[in-house]
KEMIDO-681341 format. One line per 4 residues: number of its first residue (from 1); for each residue x, y, z of N, C-alpha, C, O, CB. Coordinates in pm, 1 decimal. Glycine has a CB too. Layout:
NUM) X Y Z X Y Z X Y Z X Y Z X Y Z  ...
This chain:
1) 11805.4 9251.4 7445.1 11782.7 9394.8 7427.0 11856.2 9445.0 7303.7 11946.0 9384.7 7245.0 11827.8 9473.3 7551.4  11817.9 9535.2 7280.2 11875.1 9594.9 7150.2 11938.8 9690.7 7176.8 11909.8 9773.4 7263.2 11791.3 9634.3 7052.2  12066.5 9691.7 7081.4 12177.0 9822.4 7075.3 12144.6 10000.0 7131.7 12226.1 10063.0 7199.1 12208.0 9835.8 6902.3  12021.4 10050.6 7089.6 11998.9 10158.8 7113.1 11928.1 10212.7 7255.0 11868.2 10314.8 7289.0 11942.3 10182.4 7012.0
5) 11970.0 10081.5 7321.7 11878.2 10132.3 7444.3 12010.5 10140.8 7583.6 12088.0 10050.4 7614.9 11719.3 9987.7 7482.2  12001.3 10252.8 7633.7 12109.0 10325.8 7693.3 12021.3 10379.5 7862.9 11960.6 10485.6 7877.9 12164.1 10475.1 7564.5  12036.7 10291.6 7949.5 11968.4 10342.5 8083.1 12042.7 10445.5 8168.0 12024.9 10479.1 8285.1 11944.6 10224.1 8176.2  12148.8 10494.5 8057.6 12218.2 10641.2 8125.8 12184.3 10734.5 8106.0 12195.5 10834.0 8177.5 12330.0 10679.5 8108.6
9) 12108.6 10720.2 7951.0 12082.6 10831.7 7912.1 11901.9 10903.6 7967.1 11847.1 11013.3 7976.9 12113.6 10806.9 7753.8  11869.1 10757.1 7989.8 11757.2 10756.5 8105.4 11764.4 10833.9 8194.5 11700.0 10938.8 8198.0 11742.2 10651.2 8173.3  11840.6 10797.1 8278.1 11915.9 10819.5 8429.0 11909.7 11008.9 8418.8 11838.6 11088.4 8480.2 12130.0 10730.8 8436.4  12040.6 11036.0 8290.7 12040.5 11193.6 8239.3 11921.6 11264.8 8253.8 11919.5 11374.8 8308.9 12070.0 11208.9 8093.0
13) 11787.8 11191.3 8192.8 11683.0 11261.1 8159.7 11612.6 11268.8 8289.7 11574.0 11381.2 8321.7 11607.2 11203.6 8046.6  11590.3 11178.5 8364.3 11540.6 11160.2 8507.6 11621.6 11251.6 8596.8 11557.6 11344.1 8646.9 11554.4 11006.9 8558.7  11761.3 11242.6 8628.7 11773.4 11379.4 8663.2 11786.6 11516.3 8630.8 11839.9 11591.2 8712.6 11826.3 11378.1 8701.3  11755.7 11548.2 8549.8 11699.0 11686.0 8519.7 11581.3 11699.3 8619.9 11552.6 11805.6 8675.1 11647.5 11703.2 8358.4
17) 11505.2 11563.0 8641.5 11373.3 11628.3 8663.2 11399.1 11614.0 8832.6 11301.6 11606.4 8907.4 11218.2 11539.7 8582.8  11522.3 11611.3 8879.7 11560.6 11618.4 9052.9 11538.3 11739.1 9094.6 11473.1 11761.0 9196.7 11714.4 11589.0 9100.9  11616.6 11880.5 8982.1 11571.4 12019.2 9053.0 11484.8 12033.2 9016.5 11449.2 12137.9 9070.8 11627.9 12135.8 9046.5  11364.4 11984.2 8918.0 11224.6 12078.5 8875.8 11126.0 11940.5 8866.0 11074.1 11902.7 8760.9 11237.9 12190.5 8690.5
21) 11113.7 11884.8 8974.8 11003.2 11758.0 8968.8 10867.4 11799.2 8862.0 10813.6 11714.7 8790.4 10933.4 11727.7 9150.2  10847.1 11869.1 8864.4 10752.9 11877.4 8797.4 10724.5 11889.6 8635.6 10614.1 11895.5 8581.4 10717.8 11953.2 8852.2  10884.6 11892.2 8558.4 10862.0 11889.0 8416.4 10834.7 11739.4 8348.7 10862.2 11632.8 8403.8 10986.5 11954.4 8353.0  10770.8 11756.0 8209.0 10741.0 11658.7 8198.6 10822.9 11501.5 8205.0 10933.1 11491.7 8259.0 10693.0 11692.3 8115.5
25) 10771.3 11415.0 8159.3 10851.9 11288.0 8159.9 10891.6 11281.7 8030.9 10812.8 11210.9 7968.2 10780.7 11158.5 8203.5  11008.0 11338.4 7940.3 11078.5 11346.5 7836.8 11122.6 11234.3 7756.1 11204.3 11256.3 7666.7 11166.2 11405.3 7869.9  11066.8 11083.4 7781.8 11167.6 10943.8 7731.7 11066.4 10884.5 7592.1 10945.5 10863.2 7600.8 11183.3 10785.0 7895.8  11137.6 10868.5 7485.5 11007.9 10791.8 7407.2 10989.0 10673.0 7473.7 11061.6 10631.9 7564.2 11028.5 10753.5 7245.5
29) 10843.9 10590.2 7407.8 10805.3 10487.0 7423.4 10853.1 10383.4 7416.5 10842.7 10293.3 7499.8 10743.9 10481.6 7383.8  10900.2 10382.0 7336.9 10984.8 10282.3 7241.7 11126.6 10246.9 7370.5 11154.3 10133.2 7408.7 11050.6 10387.1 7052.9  11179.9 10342.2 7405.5 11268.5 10326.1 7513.8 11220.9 10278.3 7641.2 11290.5 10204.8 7711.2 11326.4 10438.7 7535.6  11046.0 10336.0 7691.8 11012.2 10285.3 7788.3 10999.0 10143.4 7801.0 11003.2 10062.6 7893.8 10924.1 10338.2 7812.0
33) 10983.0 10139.9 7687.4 10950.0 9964.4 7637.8 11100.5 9858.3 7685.0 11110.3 9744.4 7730.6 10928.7 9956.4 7409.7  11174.3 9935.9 7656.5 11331.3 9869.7 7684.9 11385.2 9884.3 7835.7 11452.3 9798.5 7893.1 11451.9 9953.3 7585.3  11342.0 10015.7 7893.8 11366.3 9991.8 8022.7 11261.0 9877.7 8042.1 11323.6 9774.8 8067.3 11354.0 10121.8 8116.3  11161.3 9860.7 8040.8 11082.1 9751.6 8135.6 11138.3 9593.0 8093.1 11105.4 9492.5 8156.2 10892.2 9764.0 8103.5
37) 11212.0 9592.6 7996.4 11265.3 9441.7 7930.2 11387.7 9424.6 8047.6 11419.0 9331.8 8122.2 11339.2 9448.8 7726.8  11446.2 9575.6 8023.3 11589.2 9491.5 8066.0 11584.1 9531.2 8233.8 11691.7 9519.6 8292.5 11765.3 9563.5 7968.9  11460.2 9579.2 8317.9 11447.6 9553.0 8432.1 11438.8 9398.5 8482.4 11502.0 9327.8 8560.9 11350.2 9623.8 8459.8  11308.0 9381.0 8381.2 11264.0 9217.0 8368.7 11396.8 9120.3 8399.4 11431.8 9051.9 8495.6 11203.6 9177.9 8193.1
41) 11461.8 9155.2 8246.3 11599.7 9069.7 8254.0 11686.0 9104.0 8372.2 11738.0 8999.2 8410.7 11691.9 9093.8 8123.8  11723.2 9204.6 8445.6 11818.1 9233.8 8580.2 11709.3 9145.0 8669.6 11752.3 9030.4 8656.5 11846.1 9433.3 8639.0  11653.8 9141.8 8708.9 11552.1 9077.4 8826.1 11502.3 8955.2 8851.3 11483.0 8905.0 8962.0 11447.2 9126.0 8825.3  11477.3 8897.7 8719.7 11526.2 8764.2 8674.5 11610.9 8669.1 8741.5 11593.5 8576.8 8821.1 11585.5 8781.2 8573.8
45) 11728.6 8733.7 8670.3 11863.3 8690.6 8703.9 11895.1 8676.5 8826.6 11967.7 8580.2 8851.5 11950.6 8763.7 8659.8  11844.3 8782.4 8963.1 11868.6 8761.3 9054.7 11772.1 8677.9 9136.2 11671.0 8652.2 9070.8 11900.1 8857.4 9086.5  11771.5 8617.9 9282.0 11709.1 8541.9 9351.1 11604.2 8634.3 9406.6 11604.9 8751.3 9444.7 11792.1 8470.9 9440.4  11513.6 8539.1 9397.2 11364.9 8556.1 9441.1 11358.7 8651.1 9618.0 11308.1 8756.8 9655.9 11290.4 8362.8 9452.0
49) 11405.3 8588.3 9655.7 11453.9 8625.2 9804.1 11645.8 8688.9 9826.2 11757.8 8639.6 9840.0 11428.0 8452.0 9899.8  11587.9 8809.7 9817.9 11763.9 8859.9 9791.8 11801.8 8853.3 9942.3 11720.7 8872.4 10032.9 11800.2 9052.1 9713.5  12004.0 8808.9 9969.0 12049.7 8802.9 10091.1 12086.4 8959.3 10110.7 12167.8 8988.6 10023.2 12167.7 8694.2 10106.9  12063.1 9047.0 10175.3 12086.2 9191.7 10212.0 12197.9 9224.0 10310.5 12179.6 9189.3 10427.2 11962.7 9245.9 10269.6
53) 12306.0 9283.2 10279.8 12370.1 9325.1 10378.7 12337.6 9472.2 10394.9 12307.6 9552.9 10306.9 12504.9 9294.0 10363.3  12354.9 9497.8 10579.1 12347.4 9590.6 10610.4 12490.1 9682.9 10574.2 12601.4 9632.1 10587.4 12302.4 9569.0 10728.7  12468.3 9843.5 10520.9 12342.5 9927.3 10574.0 12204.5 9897.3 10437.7 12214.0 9812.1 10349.3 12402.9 10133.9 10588.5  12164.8 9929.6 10444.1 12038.4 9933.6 10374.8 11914.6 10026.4 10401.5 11858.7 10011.9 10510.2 11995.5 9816.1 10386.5
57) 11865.7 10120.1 10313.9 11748.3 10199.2 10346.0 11662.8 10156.5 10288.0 11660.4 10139.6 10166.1 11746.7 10322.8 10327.0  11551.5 10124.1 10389.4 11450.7 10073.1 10349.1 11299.4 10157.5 10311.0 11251.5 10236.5 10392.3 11444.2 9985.5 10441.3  11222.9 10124.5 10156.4 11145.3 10220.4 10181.1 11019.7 10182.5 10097.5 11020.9 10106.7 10000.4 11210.5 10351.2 10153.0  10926.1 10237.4 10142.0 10801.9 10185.8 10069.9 10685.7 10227.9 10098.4 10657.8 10279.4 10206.6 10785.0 10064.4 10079.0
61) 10568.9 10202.7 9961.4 10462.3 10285.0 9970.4 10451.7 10440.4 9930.2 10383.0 10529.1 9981.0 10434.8 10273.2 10088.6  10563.1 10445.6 9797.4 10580.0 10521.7 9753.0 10466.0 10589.7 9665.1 10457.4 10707.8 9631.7 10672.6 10490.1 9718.0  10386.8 10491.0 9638.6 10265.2 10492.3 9554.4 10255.8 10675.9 9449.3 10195.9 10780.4 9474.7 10112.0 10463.6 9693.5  10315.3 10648.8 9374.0 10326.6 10754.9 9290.7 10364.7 10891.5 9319.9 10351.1 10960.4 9218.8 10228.0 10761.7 9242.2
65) 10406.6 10956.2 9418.4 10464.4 11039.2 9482.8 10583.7 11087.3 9437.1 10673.6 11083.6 9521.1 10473.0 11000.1 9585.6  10618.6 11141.3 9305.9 10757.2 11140.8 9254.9 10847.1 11243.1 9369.2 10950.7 11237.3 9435.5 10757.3 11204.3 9081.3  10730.7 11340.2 9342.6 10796.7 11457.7 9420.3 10868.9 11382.9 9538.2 10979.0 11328.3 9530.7 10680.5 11577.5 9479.0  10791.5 11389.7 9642.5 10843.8 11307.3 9770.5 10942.1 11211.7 9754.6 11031.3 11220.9 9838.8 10741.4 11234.0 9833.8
69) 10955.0 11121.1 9672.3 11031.1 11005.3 9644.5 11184.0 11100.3 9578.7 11299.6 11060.7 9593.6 10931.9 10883.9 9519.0  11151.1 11203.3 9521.2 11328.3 11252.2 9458.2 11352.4 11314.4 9608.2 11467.4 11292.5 9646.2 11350.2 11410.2 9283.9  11288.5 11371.8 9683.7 11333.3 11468.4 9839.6 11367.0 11360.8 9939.4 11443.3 11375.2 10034.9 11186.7 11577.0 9921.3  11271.3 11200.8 9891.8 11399.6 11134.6 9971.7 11523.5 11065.7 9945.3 11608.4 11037.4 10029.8 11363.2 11056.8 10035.1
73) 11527.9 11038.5 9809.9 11663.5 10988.1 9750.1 11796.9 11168.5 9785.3 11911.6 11172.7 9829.9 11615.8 10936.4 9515.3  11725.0 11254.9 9749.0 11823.8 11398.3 9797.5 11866.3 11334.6 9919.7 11968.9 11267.3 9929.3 11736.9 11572.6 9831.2  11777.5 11359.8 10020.8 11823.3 11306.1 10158.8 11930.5 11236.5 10218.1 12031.3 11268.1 10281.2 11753.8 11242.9 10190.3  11842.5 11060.5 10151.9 11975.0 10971.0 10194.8 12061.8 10944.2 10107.0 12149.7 10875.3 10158.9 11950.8 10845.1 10242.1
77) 12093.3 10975.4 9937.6 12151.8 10955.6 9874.4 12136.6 10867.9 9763.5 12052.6 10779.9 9782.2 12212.8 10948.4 9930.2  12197.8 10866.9 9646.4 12172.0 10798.0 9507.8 12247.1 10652.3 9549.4 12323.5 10653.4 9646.0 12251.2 10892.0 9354.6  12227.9 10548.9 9487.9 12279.0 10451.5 9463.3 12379.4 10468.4 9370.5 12347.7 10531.9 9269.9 12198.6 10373.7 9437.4  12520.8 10417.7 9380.7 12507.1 10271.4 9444.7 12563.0 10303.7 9567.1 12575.3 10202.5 9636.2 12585.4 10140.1 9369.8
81) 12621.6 10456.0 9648.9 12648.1 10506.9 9737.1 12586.1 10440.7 9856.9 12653.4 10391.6 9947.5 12627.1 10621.9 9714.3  12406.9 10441.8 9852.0 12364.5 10429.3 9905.0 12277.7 10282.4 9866.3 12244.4 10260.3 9749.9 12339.2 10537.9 9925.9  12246.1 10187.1 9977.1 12199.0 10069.7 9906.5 12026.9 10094.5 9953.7 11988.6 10160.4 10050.3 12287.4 9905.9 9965.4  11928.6 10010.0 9839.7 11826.3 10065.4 9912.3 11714.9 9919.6 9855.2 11705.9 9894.4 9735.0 11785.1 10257.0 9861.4
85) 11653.4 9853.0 9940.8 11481.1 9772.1 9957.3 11397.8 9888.3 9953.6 11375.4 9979.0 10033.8 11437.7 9675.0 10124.5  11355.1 9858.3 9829.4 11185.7 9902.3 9796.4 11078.2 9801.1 9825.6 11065.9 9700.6 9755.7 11159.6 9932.5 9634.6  10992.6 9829.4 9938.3 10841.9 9686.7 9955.3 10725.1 9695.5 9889.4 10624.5 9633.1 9922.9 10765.4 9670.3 10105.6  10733.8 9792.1 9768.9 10635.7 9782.8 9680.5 10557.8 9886.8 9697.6 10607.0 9972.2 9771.4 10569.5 9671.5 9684.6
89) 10409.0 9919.9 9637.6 10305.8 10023.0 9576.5 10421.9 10138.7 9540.3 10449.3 10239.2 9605.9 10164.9 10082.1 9700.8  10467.7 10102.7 9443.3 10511.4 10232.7 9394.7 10446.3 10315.1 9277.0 10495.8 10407.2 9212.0 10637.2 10213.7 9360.4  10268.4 10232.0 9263.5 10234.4 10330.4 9179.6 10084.4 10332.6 9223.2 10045.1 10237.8 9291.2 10269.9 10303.1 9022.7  9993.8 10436.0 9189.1 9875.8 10463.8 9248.2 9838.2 10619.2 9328.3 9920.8 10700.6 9369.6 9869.7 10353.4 9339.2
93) 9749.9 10625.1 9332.0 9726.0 10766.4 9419.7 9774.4 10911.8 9410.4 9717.9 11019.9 9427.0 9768.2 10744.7 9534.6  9947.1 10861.6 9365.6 9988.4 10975.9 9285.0 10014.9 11060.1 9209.8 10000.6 11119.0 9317.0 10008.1 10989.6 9277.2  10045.7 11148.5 9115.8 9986.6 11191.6 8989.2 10090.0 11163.2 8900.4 10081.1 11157.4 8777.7 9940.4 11338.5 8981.5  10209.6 11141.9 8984.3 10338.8 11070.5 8933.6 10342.8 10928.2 8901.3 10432.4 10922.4 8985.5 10438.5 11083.6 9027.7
97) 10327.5 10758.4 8843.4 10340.3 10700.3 8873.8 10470.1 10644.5 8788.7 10576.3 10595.0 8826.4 10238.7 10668.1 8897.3  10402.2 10681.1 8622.7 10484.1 10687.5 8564.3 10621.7 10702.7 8581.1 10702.1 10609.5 8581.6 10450.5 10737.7 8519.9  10650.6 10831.9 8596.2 10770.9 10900.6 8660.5 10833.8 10808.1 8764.1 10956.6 10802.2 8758.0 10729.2 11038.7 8730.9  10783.0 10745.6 8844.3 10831.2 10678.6 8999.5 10883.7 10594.9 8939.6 11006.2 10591.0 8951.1 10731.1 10621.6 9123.0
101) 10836.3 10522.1 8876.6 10815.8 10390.1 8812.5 10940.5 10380.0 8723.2 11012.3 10283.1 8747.8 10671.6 10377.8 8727.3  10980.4 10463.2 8622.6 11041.8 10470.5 8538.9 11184.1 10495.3 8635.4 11292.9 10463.6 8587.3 10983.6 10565.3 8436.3  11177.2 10542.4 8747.1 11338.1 10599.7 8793.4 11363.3 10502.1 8857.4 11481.9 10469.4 8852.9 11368.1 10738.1 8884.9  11285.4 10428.2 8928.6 11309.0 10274.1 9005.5 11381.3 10176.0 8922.7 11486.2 10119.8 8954.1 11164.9 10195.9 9042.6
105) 11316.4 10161.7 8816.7 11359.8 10044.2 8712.8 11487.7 10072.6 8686.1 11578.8 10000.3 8726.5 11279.8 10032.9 8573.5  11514.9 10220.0 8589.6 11632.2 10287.2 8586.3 11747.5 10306.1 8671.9 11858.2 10320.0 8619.9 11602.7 10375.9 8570.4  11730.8 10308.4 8820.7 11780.5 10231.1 8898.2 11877.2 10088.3 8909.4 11994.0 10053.6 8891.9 11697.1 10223.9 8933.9  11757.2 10036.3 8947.1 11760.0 9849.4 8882.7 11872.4 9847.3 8834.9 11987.3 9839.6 8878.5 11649.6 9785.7 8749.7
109) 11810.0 9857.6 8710.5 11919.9 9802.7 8550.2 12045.8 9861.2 8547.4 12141.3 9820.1 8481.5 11858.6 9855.7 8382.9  12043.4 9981.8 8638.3 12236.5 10071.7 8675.6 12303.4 9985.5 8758.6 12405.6 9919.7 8739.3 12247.8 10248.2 8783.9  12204.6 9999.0 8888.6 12256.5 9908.9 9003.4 12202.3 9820.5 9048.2 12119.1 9826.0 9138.8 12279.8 9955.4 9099.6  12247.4 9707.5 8981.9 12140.3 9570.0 9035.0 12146.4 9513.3 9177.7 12056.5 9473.8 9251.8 12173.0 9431.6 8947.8
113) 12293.6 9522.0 9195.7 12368.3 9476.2 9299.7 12301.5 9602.7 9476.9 12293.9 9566.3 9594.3 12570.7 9499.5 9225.8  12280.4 9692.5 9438.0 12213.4 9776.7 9582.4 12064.7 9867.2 9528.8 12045.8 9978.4 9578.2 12358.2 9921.7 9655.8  11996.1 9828.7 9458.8 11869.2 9875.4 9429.6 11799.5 9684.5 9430.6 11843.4 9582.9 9376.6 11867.1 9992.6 9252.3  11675.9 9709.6 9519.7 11611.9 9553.6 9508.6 11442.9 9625.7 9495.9 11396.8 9732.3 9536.7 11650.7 9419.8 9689.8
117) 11393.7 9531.4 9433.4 11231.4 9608.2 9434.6 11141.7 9452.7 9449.8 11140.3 9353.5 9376.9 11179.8 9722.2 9239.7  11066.4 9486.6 9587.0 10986.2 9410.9 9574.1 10818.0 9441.2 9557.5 10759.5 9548.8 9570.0 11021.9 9346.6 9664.2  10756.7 9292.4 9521.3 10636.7 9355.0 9444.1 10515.5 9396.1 9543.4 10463.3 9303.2 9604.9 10579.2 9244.4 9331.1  10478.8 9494.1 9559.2 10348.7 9542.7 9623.2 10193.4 9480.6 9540.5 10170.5 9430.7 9430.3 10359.0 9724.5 9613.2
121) 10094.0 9522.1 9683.3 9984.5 9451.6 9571.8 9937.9 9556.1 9474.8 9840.7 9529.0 9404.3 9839.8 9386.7 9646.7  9999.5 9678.0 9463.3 9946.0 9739.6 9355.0 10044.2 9769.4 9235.9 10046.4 9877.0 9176.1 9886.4 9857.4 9402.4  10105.8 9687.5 9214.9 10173.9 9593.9 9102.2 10131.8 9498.6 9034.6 10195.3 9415.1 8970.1 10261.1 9537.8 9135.5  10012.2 9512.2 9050.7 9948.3 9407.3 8953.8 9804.6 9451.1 8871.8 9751.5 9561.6 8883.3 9914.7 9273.4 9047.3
125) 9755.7 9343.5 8789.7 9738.5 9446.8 8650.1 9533.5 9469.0 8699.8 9453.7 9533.3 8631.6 9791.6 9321.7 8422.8  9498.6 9391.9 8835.3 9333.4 9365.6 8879.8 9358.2 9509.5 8950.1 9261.9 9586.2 8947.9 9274.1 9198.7 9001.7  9487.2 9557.8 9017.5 9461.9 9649.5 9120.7 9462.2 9793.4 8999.6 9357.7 9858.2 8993.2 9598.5 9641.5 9266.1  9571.9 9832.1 8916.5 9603.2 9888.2 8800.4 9481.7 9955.6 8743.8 9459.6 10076.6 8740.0 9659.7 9791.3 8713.1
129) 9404.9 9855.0 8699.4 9337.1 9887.4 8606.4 9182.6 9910.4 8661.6 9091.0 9964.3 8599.4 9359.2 9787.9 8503.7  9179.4 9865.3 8769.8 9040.9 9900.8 8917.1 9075.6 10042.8 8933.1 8982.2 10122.8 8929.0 9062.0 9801.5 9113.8  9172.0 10078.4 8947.3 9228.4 10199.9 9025.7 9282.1 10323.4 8926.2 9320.0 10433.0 8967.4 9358.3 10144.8 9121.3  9276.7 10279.7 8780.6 9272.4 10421.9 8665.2 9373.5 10406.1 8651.7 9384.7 10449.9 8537.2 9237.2 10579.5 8690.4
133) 9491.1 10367.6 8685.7 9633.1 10383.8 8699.3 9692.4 10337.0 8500.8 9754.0 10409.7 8422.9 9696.7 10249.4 8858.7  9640.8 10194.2 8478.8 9602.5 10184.4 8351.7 9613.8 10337.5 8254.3 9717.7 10392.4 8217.7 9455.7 10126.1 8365.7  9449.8 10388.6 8224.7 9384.4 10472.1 8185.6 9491.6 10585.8 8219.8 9541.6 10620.9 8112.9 9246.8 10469.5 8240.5  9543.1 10652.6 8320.1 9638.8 10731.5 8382.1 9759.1 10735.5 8245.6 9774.5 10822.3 8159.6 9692.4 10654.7 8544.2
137) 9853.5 10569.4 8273.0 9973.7 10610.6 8167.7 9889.1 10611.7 8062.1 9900.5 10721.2 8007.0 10112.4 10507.4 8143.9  9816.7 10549.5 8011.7 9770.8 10605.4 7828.4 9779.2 10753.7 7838.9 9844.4 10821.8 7759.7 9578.3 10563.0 7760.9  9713.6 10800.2 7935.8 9671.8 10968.9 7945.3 9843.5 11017.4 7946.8 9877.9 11116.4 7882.3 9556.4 11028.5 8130.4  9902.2 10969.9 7993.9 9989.9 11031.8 8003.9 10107.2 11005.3 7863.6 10191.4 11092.1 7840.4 10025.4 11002.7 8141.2
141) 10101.6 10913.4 7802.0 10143.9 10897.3 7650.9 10074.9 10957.8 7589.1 10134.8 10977.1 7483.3 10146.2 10779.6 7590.1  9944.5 11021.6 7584.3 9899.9 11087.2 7504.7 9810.2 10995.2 7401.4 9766.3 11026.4 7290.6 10005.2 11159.4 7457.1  9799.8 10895.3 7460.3 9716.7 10730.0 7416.9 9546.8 10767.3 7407.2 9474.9 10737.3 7311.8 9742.5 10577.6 7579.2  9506.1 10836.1 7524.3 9351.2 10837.9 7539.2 9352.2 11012.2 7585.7 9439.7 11061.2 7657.1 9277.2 10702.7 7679.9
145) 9269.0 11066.6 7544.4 9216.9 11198.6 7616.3 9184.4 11209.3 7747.6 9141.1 11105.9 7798.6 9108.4 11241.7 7564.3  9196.5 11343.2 7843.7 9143.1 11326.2 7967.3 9240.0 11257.2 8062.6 9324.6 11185.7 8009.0 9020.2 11254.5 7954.9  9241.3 11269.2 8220.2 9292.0 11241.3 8295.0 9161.0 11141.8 8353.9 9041.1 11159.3 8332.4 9357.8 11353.8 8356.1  9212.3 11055.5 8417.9 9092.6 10966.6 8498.2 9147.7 10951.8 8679.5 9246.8 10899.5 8730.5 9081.8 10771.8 8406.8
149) 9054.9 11009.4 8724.6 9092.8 10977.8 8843.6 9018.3 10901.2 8954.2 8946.9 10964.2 9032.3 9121.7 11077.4 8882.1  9032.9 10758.3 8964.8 8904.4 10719.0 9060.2 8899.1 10745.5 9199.6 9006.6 10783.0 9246.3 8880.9 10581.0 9060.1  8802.3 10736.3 9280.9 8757.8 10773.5 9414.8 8931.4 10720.6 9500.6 9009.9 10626.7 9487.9 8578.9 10665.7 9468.3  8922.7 10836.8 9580.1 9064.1 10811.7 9666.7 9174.4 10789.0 9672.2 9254.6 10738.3 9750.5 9074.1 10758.4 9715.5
153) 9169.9 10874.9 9487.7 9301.7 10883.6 9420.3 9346.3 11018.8 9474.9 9455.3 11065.7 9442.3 9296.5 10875.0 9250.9
C-alpha cells in the first residue's frame, strides 16, 4: 500500500455519516481503491476459518441497508469494544451498498483482530452484475448516468 492511504481518515468521514445517514459518500476513488487492497491484505493474512471467542455479535444479510446497519452498530456498539461476524450479502437490494461496503472494510483494516467478514453469495461478481449492483456503484461514482434498478431491488 502506499503512504497516502489513511483508514482513519476513512473511519472520520464514515462517521459523519452516523448522525445524517443519508449524506453523500464523501471518499475519492483513488482511496476507495486502497481501502479494498489493504482489506484484501488484512484478510489474507488471517485464516480462512477464524477461531472466535465469545462474546461476539453476530450479523448478516445486511444487503445494502446502510441506514439500518449504522442503528445497529449505535445499538450494540463500535469495534473493537464490541467484537462482531459478518455472514455475508452485504450488498444488493439496498440503495446503500457502496456505503455498507466501504464501512465494513474500514472496519477490517482498523480492527482485524474483532471485525471478521465472511463471504455471502452476493459477493460475487455473476450475482453483482445480474442484480445492477455493478451498474449501481458506476452510478454512484458518477461513471454512467441514471440509476439502474433491477426487479426486486
Amino acid at each position: 500500500l502506499t503512504t497516502d492511504f489513511n483508514v482513519d481518515a476513512i473511519l472520520k468521514k464514515m462517521f459523519k455519516m452516523f448522525n445524517n445517514p443519508s449524506l453523500p459518500l464523501e471518499i475519492p476513488e483513488s482511496q476507495l481503491r486502497k481501502l479494498c487492497l489493504a482489506t484484501r491484505e488484512v484478510t489474507m493474512s488471517q485464516p480462512v476459518v477464524p477461531e472466535l471467542s465469545a462474546p461476539v455479535n453476530i450479523c448478516g444479510d445486511i444487503h445494502g441497508q446502510f441506514e439500518d446497519f449504522v442503528e445497529q452498530i449505535k445499538v450494540i456498539g463500535l469495534p473493537p469494544q464490541q467484537n462482531y461476524l459478518f455472514l455475508g450479502d452485504y450488498v444488493d437490494r439496498g440503495k446503500r451498498s457502496l456505503e455498507t461496503i466501504c464501512l465494513l472494510f474500514a472496519f477490517k483494516v482498523k480492527y482485524p483482530n474483532n471485525v471478521f467478514l465472511l463471504r455471502g453469495n452476493h459477493e460475487c461478481a455473476s450475482i453483482n452484475s445480474c442484480s445492477g449492483r455493478e451498474h449501481d456503484i458506476l452510478y454512484a461514482r458518477g461513471t454512467v448516468p441514471g440509476p439502474f434498478r433491477s426487479p426486486g431491488s
